[in-house]
C-alpha positions in Angstrom: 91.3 139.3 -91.4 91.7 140.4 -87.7 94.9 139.6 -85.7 92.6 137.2 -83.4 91.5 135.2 -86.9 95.2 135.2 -88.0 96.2 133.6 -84.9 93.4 131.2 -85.1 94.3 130.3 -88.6 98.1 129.9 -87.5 97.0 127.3 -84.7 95.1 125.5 -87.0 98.3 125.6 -89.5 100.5 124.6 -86.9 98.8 121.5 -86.6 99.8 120.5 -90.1 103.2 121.4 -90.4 105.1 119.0 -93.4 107.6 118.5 -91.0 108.5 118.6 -87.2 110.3 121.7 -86.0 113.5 120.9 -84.0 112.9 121.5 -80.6 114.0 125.2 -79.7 111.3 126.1 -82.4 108.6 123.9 -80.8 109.6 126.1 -77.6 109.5 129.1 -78.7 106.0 128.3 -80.9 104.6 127.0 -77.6 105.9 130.4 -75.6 104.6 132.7 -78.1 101.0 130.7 -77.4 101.3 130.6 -73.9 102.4 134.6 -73.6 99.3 135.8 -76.4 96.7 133.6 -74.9 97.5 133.5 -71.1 99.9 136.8 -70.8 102.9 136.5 -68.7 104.0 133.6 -66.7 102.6 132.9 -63.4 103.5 129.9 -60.7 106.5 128.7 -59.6 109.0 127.7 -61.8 109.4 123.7 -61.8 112.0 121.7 -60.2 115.1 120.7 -62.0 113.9 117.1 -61.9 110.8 118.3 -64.6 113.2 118.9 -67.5 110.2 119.5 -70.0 107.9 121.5 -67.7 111.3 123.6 -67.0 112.2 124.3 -70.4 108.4 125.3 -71.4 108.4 127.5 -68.7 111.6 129.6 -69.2 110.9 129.8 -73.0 107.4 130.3 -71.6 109.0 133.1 -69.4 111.4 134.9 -71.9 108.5 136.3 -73.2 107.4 138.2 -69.9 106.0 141.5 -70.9 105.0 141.1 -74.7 101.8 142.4 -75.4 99.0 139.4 -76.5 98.8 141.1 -80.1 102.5 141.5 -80.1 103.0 137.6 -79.3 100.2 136.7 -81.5 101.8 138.5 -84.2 105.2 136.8 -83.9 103.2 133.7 -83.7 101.7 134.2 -86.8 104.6 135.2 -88.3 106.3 132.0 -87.1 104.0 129.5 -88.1 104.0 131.2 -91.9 107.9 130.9 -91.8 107.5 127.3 -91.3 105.0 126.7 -93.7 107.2 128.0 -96.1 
Protein backbone atom coordinates (compact mmCIF):
# COMPACT_ATOMS: atom_id res chain seq x y z
CA UNK A 1 0.00 0.00 0.00
CA UNK A 2 1.48 3.46 -0.98
CA UNK A 3 2.01 6.21 1.61
CA UNK A 4 -0.86 8.38 -0.25
CA UNK A 5 -3.35 5.10 0.36
CA UNK A 6 -2.14 4.88 3.94
CA UNK A 7 -3.03 8.32 4.59
CA UNK A 8 -6.24 7.85 2.89
CA UNK A 9 -7.05 4.92 4.98
CA UNK A 10 -5.91 6.87 8.22
CA UNK A 11 -8.46 9.74 7.41
CA UNK A 12 -11.03 7.40 6.85
CA UNK A 13 -9.96 5.71 10.45
CA UNK A 14 -9.88 8.83 12.10
CA UNK A 15 -13.36 9.34 11.50
CA UNK A 16 -14.20 6.35 13.68
CA UNK A 17 -12.06 6.69 16.52
CA UNK A 18 -13.81 4.59 19.84
CA UNK A 19 -13.22 7.54 21.65
CA UNK A 20 -12.51 11.40 21.38
CA UNK A 21 -8.82 12.39 21.65
CA UNK A 22 -8.24 15.17 24.26
CA UNK A 23 -7.71 18.20 22.54
CA UNK A 24 -3.77 18.71 22.09
CA UNK A 25 -4.14 15.33 20.07
CA UNK A 26 -7.09 16.65 17.95
CA UNK A 27 -4.42 19.53 17.24
CA UNK A 28 -1.82 17.98 16.41
CA UNK A 29 -3.99 15.22 14.11
CA UNK A 30 -5.40 18.35 12.42
CA UNK A 31 -1.69 19.95 11.89
CA UNK A 32 -0.17 16.90 10.62
CA UNK A 33 -3.39 17.05 7.87
CA UNK A 34 -3.06 20.54 7.22
CA UNK A 35 1.07 20.34 6.78
CA UNK A 36 0.83 16.83 4.38
CA UNK A 37 -2.06 18.03 2.34
CA UNK A 38 -1.53 21.92 2.09
CA UNK A 39 2.39 22.18 3.05
CA UNK A 40 3.43 24.89 5.25
CA UNK A 41 1.33 27.51 6.72
CA UNK A 42 0.33 30.52 4.84
CA UNK A 43 -1.88 33.78 5.88
CA UNK A 44 -1.78 35.71 8.76
CA UNK A 45 -1.96 34.40 11.91
CA UNK A 46 -5.50 35.12 13.58
CA UNK A 47 -6.27 37.59 16.18
CA UNK A 48 -6.20 36.66 19.82
CA UNK A 49 -9.94 37.13 19.97
CA UNK A 50 -10.21 33.61 17.45
CA UNK A 51 -8.95 31.27 20.24
CA UNK A 52 -9.74 28.11 17.99
CA UNK A 53 -8.56 29.50 14.55
CA UNK A 54 -5.34 30.58 16.74
CA UNK A 55 -4.63 27.41 18.26
CA UNK A 56 -5.18 25.41 14.76
CA UNK A 57 -2.91 27.65 13.29
CA UNK A 58 0.16 27.51 15.58
CA UNK A 59 -0.21 23.71 15.93
CA UNK A 60 -0.89 24.20 12.25
CA UNK A 61 2.49 26.13 12.12
CA UNK A 62 4.84 24.01 14.40
CA UNK A 63 4.95 21.81 11.65
CA UNK A 64 6.54 24.45 9.14
CA UNK A 65 9.01 22.59 7.03
CA UNK A 66 7.97 18.88 7.27
CA UNK A 67 7.97 17.26 4.12
CA UNK A 68 4.06 15.99 2.87
CA UNK A 69 5.32 12.29 3.09
CA UNK A 70 7.01 13.03 6.26
CA UNK A 71 3.70 14.53 7.84
CA UNK A 72 1.64 11.99 6.26
CA UNK A 73 3.64 9.43 7.82
CA UNK A 74 3.42 10.73 11.38
CA UNK A 75 -0.25 11.05 10.56
CA UNK A 76 -0.60 7.61 9.84
CA UNK A 77 1.33 6.68 12.59
CA UNK A 78 -0.89 8.71 14.88
CA UNK A 79 -4.14 7.66 13.83
CA UNK A 80 -2.84 3.79 14.32
CA UNK A 81 -1.69 4.78 17.94
CA UNK A 82 -5.17 5.72 18.64
CA UNK A 83 -6.81 3.01 17.26
CA UNK A 84 -4.95 0.96 19.37
Amino acid sequence: MSLQEQFDQALADSKNLSERPDNQTLLKIYALYKQASAGDTDGNRPGMTDFVARAKYDAWDAFKGTSRDDAMQQYVDLIDELKG
